[in-house]
C-alpha positions in Angstrom: 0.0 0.0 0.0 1.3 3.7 -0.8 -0.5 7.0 -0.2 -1.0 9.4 -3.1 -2.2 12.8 -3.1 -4.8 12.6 -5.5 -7.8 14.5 -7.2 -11.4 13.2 -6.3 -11.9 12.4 -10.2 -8.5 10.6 -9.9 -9.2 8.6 -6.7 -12.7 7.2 -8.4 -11.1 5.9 -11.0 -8.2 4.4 -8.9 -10.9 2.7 -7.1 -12.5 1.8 -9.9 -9.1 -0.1 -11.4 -8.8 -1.5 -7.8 -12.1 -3.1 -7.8 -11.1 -4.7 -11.0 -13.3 -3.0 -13.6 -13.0 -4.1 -17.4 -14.9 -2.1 -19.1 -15.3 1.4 -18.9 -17.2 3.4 -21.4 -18.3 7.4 -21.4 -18.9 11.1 -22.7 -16.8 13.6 -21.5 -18.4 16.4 -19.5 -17.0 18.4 -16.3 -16.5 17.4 -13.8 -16.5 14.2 -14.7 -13.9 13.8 -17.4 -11.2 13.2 -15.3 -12.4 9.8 -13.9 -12.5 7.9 -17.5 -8.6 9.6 -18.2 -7.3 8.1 -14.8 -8.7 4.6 -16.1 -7.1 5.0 -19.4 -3.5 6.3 -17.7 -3.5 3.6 -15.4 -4.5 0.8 -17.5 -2.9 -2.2 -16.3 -4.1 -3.6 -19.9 -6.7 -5.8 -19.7 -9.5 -2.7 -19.5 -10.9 -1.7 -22.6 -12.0 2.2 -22.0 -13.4 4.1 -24.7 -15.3 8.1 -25.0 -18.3 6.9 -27.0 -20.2 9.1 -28.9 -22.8 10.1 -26.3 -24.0 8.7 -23.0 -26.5 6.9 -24.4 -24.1 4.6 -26.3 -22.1 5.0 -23.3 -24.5 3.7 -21.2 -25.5 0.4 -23.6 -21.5 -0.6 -23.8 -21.3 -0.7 -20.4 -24.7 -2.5 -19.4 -24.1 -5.1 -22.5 -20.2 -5.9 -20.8 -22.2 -6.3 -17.6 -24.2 -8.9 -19.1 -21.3 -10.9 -19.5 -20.4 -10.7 -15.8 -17.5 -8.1 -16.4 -17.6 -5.1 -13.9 -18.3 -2.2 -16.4 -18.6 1.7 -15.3 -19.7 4.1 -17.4 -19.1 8.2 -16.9 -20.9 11.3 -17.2 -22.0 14.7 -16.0 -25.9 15.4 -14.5 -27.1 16.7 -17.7 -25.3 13.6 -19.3 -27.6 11.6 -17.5 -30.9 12.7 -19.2 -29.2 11.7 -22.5 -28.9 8.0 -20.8 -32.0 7.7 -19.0 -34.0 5.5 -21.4 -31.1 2.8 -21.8 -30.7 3.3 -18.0 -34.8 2.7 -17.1 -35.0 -0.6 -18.8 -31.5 -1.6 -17.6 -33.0 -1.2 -14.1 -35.9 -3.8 -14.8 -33.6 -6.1 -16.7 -30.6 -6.4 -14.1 -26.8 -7.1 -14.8 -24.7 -9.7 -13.9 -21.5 -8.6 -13.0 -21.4 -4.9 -11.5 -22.5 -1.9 -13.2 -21.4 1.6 -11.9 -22.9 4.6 -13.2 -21.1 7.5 -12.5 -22.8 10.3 -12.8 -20.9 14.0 -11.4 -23.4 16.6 -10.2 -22.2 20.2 -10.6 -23.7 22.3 -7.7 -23.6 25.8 -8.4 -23.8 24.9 -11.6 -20.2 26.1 -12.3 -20.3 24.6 -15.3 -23.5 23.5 -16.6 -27.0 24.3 -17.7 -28.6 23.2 -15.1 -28.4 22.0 -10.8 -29.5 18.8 -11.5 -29.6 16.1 -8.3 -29.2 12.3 -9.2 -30.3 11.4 -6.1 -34.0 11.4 -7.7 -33.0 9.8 -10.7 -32.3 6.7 -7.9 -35.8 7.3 -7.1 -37.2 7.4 -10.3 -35.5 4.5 -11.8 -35.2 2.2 -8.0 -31.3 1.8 -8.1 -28.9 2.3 -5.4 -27.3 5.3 -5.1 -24.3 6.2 -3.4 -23.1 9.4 -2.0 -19.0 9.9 -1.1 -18.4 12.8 0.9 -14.5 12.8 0.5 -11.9 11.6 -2.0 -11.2 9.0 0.1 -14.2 7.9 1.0 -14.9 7.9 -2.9 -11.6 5.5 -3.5 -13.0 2.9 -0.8 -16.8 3.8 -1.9 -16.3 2.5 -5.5 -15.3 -0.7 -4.9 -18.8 -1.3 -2.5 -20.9 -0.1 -5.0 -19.2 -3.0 -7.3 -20.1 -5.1 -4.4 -23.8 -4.2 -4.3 -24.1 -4.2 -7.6 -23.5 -7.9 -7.9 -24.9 -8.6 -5.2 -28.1 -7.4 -5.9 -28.0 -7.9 -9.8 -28.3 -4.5 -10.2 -26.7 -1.2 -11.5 -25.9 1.5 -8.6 -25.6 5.2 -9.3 -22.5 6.8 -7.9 -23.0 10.6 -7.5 -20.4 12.7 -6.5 -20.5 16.8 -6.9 -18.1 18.9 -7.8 -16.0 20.1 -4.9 -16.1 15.7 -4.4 -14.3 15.8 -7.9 -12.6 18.5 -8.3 -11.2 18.4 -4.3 -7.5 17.0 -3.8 -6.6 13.9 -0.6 -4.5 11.9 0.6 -5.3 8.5 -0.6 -4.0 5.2 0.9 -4.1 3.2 -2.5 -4.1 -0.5 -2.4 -3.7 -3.5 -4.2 -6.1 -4.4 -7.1 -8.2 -7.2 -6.2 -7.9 -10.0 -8.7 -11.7 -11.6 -10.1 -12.2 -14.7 -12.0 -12.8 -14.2 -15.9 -16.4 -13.4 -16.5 -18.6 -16.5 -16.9 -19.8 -14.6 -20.7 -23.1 -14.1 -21.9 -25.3 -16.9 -21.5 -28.5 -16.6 -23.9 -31.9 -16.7 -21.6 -34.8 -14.4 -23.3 -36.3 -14.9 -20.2 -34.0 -12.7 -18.3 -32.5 -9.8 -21.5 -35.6 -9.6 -23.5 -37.9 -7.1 -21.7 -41.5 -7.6 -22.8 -44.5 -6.3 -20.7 -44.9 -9.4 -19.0 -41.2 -9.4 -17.6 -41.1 -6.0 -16.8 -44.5 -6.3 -14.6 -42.7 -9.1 -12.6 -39.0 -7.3 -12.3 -41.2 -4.3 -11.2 -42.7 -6.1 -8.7 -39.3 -7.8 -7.7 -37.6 -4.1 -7.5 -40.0 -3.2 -5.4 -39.6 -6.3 -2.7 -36.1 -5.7 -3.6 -35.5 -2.4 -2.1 -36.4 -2.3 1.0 -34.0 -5.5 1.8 -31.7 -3.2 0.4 -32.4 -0.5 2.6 -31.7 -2.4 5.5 -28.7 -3.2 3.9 -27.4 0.0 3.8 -28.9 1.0 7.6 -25.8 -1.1 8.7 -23.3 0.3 5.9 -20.2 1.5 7.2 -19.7 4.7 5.1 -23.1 5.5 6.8 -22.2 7.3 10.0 -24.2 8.4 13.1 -22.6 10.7 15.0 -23.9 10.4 18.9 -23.6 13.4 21.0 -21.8 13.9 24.4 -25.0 14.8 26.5 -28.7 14.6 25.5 -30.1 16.8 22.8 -33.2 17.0 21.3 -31.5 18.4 17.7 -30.3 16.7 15.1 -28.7 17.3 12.0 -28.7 15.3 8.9 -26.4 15.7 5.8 -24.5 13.8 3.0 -21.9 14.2 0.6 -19.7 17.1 0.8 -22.1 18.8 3.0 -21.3 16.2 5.9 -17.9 18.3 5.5 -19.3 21.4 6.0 -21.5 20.5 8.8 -18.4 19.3 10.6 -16.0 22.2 10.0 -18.8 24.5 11.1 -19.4 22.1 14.2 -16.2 22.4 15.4 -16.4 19.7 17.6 -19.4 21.2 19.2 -21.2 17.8 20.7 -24.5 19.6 21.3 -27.0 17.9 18.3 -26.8 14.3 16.6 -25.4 14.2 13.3 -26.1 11.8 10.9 -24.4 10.9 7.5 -26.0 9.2 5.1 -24.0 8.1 2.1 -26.6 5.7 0.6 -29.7 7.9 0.0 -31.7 5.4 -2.1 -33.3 3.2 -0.6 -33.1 4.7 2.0 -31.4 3.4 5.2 -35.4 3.6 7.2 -33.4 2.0 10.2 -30.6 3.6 11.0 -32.7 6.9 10.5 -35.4 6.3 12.5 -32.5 5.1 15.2 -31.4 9.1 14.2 -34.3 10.2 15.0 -35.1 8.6 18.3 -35.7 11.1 21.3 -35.4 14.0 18.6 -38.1 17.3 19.0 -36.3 18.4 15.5 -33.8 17.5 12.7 -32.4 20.4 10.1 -31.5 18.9 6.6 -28.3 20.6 5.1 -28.1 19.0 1.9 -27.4 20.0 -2.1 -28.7 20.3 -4.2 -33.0 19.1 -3.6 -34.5 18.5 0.0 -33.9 14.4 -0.5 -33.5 13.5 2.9 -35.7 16.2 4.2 -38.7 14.5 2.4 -37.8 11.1 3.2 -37.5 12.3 7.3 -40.5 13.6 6.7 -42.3 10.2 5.2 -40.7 8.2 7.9 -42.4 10.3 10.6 -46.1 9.8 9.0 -45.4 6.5 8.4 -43.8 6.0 12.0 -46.4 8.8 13.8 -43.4 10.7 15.2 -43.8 13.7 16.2 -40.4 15.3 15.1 -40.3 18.9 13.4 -38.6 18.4 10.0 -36.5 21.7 8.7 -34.8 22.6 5.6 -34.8 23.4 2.5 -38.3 23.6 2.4 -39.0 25.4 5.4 -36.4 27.5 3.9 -34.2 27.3 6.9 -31.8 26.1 4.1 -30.6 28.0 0.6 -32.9 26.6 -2.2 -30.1 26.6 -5.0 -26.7 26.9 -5.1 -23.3 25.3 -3.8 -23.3 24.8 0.6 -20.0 26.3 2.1 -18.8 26.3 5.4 -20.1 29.8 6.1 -23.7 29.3 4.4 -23.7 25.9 6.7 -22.4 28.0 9.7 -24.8 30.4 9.3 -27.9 27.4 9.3 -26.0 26.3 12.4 -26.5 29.5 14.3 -30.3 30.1 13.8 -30.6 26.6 14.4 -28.9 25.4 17.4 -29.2 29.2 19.1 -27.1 31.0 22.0 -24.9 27.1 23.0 -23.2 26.7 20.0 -23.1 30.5 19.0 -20.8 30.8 22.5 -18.9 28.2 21.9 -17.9 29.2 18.7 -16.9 32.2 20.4 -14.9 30.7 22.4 -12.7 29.0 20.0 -12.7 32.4 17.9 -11.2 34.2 21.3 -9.0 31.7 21.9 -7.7 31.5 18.2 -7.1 35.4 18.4 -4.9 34.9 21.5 -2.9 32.3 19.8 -2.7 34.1 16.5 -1.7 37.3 18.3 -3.1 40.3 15.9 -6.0 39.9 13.8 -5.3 38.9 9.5 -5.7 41.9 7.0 -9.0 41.7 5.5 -8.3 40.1 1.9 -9.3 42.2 -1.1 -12.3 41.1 -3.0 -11.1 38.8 -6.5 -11.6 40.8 -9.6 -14.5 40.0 -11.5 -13.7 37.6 -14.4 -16.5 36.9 -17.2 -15.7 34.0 -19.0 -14.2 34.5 -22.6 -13.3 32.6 -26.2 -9.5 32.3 -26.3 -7.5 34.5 -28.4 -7.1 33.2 -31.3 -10.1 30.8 -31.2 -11.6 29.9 -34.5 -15.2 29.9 -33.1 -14.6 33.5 -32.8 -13.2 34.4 -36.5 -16.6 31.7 -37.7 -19.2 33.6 -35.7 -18.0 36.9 -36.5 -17.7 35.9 -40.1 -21.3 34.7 -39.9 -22.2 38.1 -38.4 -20.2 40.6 -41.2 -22.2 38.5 -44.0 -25.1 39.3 -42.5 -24.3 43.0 -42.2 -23.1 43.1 -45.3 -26.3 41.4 -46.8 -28.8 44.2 -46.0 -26.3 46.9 -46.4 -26.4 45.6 -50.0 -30.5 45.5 -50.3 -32.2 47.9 -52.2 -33.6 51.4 -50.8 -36.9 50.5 -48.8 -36.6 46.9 -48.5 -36.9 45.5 -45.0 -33.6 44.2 -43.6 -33.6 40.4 -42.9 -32.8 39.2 -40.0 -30.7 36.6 -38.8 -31.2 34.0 -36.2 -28.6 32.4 -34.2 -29.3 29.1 -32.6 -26.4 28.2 -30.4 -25.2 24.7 -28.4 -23.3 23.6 -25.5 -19.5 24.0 -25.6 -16.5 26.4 -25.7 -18.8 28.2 -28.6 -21.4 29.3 -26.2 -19.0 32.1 -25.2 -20.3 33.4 -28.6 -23.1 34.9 -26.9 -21.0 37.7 -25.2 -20.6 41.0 -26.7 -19.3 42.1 -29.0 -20.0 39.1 -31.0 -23.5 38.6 -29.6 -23.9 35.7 -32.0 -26.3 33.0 -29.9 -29.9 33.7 -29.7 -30.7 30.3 -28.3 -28.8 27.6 -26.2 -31.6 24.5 -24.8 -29.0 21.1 -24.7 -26.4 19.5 -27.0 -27.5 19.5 -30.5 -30.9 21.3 -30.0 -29.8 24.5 -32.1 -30.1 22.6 -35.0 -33.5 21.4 -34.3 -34.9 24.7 -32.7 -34.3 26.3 -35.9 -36.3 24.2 -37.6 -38.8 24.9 -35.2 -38.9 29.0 -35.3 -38.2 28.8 -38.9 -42.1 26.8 -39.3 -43.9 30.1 -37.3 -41.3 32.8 -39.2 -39.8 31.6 -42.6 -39.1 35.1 -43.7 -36.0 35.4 -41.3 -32.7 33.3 -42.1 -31.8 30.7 -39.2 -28.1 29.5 -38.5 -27.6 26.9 -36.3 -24.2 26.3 -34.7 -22.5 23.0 -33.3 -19.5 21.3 -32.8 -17.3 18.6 -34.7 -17.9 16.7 -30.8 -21.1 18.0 -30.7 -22.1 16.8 -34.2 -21.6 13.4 -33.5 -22.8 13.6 -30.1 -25.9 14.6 -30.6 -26.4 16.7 -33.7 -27.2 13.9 -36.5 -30.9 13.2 -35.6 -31.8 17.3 -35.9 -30.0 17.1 -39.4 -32.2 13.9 -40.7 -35.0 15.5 -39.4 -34.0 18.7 -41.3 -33.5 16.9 -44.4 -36.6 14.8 -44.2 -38.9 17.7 -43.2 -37.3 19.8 -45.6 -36.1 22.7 -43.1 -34.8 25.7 -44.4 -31.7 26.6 -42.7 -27.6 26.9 -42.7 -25.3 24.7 -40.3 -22.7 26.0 -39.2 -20.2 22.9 -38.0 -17.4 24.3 -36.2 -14.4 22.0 -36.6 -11.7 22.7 -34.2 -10.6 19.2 -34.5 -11.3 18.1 -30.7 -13.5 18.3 -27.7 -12.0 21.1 -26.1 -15.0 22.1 -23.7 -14.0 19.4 -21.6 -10.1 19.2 -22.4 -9.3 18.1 -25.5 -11.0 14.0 -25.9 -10.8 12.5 -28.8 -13.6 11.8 -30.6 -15.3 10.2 -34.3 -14.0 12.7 -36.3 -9.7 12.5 -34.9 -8.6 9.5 -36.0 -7.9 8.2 -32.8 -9.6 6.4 -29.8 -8.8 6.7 -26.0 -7.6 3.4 -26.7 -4.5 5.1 -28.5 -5.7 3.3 -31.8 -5.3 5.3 -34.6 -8.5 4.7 -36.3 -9.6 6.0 -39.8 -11.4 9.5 -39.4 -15.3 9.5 -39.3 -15.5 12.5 -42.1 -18.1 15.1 -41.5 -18.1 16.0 -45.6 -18.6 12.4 -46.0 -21.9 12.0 -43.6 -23.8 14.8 -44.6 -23.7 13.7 -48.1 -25.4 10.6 -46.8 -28.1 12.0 -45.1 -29.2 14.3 -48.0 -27.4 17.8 -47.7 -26.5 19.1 -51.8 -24.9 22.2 -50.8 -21.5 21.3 -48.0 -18.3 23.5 -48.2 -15.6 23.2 -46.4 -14.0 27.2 -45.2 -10.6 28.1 -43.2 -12.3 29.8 -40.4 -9.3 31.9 -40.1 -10.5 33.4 -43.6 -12.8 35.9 -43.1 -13.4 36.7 -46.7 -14.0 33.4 -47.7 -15.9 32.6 -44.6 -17.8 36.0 -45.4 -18.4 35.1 -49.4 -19.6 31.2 -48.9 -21.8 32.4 -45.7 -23.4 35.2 -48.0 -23.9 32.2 -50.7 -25.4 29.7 -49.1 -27.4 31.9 -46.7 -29.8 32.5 -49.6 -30.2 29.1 -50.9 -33.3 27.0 -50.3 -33.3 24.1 -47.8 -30.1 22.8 -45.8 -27.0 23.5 -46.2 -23.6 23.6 -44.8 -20.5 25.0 -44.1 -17.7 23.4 -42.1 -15.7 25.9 -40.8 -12.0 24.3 -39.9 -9.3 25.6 -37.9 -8.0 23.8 -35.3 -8.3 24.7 -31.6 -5.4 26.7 -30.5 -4.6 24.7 -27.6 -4.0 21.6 -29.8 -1.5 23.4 -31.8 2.0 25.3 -31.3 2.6 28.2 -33.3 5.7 31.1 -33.6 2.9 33.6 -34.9 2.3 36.9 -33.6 0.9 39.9 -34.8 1.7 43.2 -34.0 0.3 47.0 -33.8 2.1 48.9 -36.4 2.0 52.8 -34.6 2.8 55.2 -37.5 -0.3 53.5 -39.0 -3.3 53.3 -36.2 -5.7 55.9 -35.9 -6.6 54.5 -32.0 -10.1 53.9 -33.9 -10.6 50.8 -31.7 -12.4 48.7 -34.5 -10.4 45.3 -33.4 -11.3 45.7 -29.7 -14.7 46.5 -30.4 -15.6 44.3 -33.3 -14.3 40.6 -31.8 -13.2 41.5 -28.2 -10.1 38.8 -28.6 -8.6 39.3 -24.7 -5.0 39.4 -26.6 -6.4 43.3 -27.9 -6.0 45.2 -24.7 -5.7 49.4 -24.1 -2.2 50.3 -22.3 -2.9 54.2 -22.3 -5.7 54.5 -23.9 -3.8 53.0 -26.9 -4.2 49.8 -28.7 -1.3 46.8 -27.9 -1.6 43.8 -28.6 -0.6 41.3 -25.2 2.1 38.9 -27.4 2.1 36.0 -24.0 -1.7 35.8 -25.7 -1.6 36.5 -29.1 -1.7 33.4 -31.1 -1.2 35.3 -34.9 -4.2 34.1 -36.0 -5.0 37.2 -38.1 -8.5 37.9 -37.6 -8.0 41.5 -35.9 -5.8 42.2 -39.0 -8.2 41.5 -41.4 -11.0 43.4 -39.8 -8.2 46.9 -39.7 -9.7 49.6 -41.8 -6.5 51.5 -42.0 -3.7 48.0 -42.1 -2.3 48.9 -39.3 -1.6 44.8 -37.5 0.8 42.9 -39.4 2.0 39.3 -38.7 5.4 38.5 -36.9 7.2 35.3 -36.4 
């Protein structure tokens, strides 16, 4: 055994290799990329990993390996999930044989997401375990039970960590990988992986028998802690994940309520709580992101007839949305356990003061810092090519016409930055893939206005060939704009259909983008260097104004995939300080020292786009 200091992300999948998975399958998304890359780097060489194409396909890999009696895992964010969730509801009727961990990352906050979504109710909803680590530790050990339960219940188990879970660095104490038998392989019974009605009404009813066995299970779990207090108390508190952290830092070692873990929300552990909840007058939930275990006190005391005053997030003792710190927690912790705790907190305060001699300096406020395309980022030089065609379009109409305008249906990724002035260039961002579709949808109420829909070379693949078809077959009227950067680099650069190479380090022939559309249907497909702006402007201003869909592929590859010795530079004698760069793309490398343009050259990439957009010449290209 050895101790690493490791990243949460990093410790799952440790644990993951430990518990002898062999197959793991996924779709990158933060924060849960990292888990499916630790795999892959540590891959004694008998695990086959793979980024599939969405977490759909993800999802099917894994359960299908599981059939075999291999332990699979597959990986993904929240939102992920809802992409997954019709494999994963049939998967929960028809069982697996070896285990089947579904890691699923929630992103509190949402730092980096569209939405605050809480897996614990998908474990409700589809009646699979669910696990909840509150450390990286705990996550390393955690992994390999939820193997455990898995098989041992014929089941896949949800494993939910949230971000600051992910994201948060430990010590782990690694150990050695446990060694399994070869899977027994898939043994043919229709009776057990066909799911017709009749099957499904007996699993269900098996499920349901199931979990509550389960349940008690998990009230004697050892990652399920209850906390019993030096003196009696009538207060309790319960909490889970990372917020079990919180709770404790803001305790303090303050041993005036019960506190109560729980680390296997679904089902739910009714023994061990109601043993929580045993000569309690009240119980405060402090959980993220939903009130889970507030509700299920709640149905435990109806059912039970105690008479115990729930609190929470829906009392709103308890923010409603939003990441728990130690100071939201501590602030819960005062209104709720009163004058007690509120002096003995300032008591250790006093006493840290007196140790620490004079009180810190109050630390300055961090500068606000919007997010922003990279400089040099081709997604900027394609939307702003998209947006001067435009321009240029009813600057050229005849006298009295109305101008037409355009509308710009965005998608999830590094491009969604394209919303933010100056470029202003995404009208609409719903999920992965859905700009292409919701054009299709606005342009069936308003045909007079031209619609652009946006999406990745990831993205395409991911999610964006079913809105095509369904262009093409319904015979849409609109322009895709695939932006081809040559990588996944939302979520740090993953390989993908379209590279030519798998996480498998195959190098694999190149699924090519031309090549597809042409098979579903699309006439009109040109390839543009998105570093082009005249030619980007030109084919845009074409193929605008042609009927039905059409398509232009605008490559350059993302800058952090590629070195370069380019620079550009301001020529002095030649600028007019008219500011048309700055305010035109808002590249961060375009900055005012003085009141004068420079150009930041540790940012500048060359790329040439503030060049080509100088009315007077005055940036030139430098090695």
């Amino acid at each position: 055994m050895s101790k690493s200091f490791l990243m949460g992300n990093e410790a799952i999948g440790l644990g993951a290799v430990r518990a002898g998975v062999q197959v793991v399958s996924g779709y990158p998304g933060t924060p849960s990329t990292e888990v499916l890359e630790t795999v892959a780097k540590h891959n004694p060489g008998d695990i086959y990993v793979e980024w599939s194409v969405n977490e759909k396909a993800a999802m099917e890999v894994a359960a299908a390996a599981a059939y075999t009696g291999a332990r699979t895992m597959v990986t993904m964010k929240q939102v992920g999930l809802n992409v997954a969730s019709d494999p994963l509801m049939s998967l929960a009727y028809v069982g697996v044989k070896g285990g089947m961990v579904v890691m699923v990352a929630d992103d509190p906050g949402p730092i980096s997401s569209q939405t605050e979504q809480d897996t614990r109710h998908f474990g409700q909803f589809s009646k699979l375990p669910v696990f909840d680590p509150s450390s990286p530790e705990e996550a390393y050990e955690m992994i390999g039970d939820a193997f455990d339960y898995s098989e041992k219940y014929h089941t896949p188990v949800l494993f939910r960590p949230t971000t600051r879970i992910c994201h948060g660095c430990a010590s782990v104490e690694l150990k050695e990988r446990i060694c399994l038998p070869a899977p027994q392989g898939f043994v043919k019974d229709s009776n057990k992986w066909v799911i017709f009605p009749r099957l499904s009404n007996a699993n269900h009813r098996m499920i349901e028998a199931r979990n509550p066995v389960i349940g008690d299970d998990f009230s004697s779990y050892r990652f399920n802690l209850l906390h019993r207090e030096e003196k009696e108390t009538v207060q309790g508190i319960i909490t889970h994940g990372i917020s079990y952290e919180f709770v404790m830092e803001a305790l303090n070692g303050y041993k005036g309520a019960r506190v109560i873990k729980i680390s296997t929300p679904n089902p739910t552990p009714e023994k061990l709580m109601l043993q929580f909840m045993d000569g309690l007058n009240e119980v405060m939930a402090v959980e993220e992101l939903d009130p889970v275990l507030e509700q299920e006190l709640m149905l435990l005391c109806g059912k039970h007839h105690l008479n115990v005053d729930i609190r929470g997030k829906l009392t709103g003792d308890v923010q409603c949305a939003g990441e728990n710190s130690v100071e939201s927690v501590r602030k819960v912790l005062e209104a709720y356990l009163g004058a007690p705790y509120i002096e003995y907190m300032e008591s250790l305060d006093e006493a840290s003061d007196e140790a620490a001699g004079a009180a810190p300096l109050p630390v300055p406020p961090l500068p606000i810092r919007p997010p922003v395309l990279c400089a040099g980022c081709p997604h900027r030089a394609s939307f702003y090519a998209v947006k001067r065609a435009m321009e240029k379009l009813n600057q050229e109409l005849p006298d009295g016409q109305e101008p037409v305008e355009g509308i710009y249906c965005g998608d999830i990724g590094c491009y969604t930055l394209g919303n933010a002035k100056p470029l202003d260039m995404v009208d609409t961002c719903l999920c992965m893939g859905a700009g292409i579709t919701m054009a299709q949808g606005m342009q069936r109420v308003e045909p007079h206005k031209r619609y652009f829909s946006f999406v990745g070379d990831s993205t395409f693949f991911a999610s964006g060939l079913t809105g095509i078809v369904n262009a093409v077959y319904n015979e849409a009227n609109l322009t895709l704009c695939i932006l081809d950067n040559s990588t996944t680099a939302m979520t740090g650069h993953q390989p993908h259909p379209g590279t030519g190479h798998t996480m498998m380090g195959q190098v694999v022939e190149k699924v090519d983008i031309t090549n597809v559309l042409e098979g579903i249907g699309i006439k009109h497909i040109r390839t543009v260097d998105a570093l082009d702006l005249k030619q980007c402007v030109d084919t845009v201003l074409e193929f605008s104004a042609l009927n039905g869909v059409k398509a232009v592929i605008f490559k350059a590859p993302c800058i952090a995939i590629v070195k370069t010795t380019k620079k550009c530079r301001i020529v002095e004698d030649r600028c007019v300080d008219c500011r048309t760069c700055i305010n035109e793309i808002g590249c961060p490398a375009l900055v005012l020292d003085q009141d004068k343009v420079k150009i930041d050259s540790g940012l500048c990439t060359g790329c040439g786009l503030c060049g080509q957009i100088c009315t007077v010449d005055a940036i030139e290209p430098v090695e």
